[in-house]
N, C-alpha and C positions, 0 to 999 in steps of 0.2 A: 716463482713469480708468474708462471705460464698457467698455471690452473688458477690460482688465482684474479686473474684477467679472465681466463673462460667461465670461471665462476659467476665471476661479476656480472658479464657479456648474455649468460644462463639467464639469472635472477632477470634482468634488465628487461630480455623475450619475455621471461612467465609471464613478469607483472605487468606490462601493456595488454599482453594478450586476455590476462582475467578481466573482469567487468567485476565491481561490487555492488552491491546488490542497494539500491535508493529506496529508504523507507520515508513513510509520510510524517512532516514532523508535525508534532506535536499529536500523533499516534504509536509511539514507539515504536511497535514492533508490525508495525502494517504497509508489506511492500508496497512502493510505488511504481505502477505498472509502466515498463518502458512504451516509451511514444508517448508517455502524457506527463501532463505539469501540473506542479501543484503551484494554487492560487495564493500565497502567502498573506496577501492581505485580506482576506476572509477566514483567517484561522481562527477560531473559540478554543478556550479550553480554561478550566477551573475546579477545583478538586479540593480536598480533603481527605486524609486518614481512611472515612469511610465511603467517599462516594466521590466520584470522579465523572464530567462531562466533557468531549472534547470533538470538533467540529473542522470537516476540512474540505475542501472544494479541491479539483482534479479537473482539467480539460484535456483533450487534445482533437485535433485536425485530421490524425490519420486515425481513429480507431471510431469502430462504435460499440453501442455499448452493451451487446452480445459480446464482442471479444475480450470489453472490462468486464462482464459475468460471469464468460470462462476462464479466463487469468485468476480472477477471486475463488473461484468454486475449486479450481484446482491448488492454488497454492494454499487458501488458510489455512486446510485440514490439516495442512505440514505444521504449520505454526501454534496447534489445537484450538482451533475453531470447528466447531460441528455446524452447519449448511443446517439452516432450519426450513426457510423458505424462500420463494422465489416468485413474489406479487408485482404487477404490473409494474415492471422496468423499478424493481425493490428485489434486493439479498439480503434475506437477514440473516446474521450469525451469531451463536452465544458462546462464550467460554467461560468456564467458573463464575463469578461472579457480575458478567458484564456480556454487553449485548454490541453487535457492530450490526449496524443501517447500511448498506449500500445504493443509493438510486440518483436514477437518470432525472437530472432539471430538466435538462436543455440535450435536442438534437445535435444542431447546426449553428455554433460550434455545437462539440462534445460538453455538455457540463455533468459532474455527478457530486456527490453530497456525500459524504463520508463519516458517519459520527456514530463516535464510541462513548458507552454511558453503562453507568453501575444499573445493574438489575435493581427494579426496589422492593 
């Protein structure tokens, strides 16, 4: 019964202690960078079989967006994204069949634009 309770007591630590990891929805697999929020009511997205568009807005208070640049530049190549470019406050990235936009709207707040769209 003793390990038991310390088992439980174990599990209990881990899992407050991990963080999971928040993607953007209606992007699947595209982290959402901690310190910022996604806009829920500005989400697009519509698709088919062959071709897929999909649209998401990101702010936050604390960051700007140098360090949404480098949070992207570093995590997507894990997710296989290749970094194509990097044009006035714009990341583009493509994978297999499909392109991801990243850019700066808005300073002050933070606002950035997020859309992901079939190569054509």
């Amino acid at each position: 019964m003793k390990v038991l309770q310390i088992l439980c007591v174990s599990f209990m630590l881990f899992a407050t202690s991990t963080h999971a990891a928040e993607f953007i929805d209606g992007l699947d697999d595209i982290p959402l960078m901690p310190q910022t929020t996604q806009l829920h009511s500005n989400n697009i997205t519509f698709g088919n079989d062959e071709s897929r568009f999909s649209e998401a807005y990101i702010s936050s208070e604390k960051n700007k967006f140098k360090n949404i640049a480098d949070f992207y530049k570093k995590t997507l190549p894990q997710l296989g994204w290749k970094f194509v470019s990097n044009k006035e406050n714009a990341l583009h990235f493509e994978r297999d069949m499909e392109v991801l936009d990243i850019v700066l709207e808005k300073s002050k707040p933070l606002l950035v634009r997020v859309t992901l769209k079939s190569k054509d």
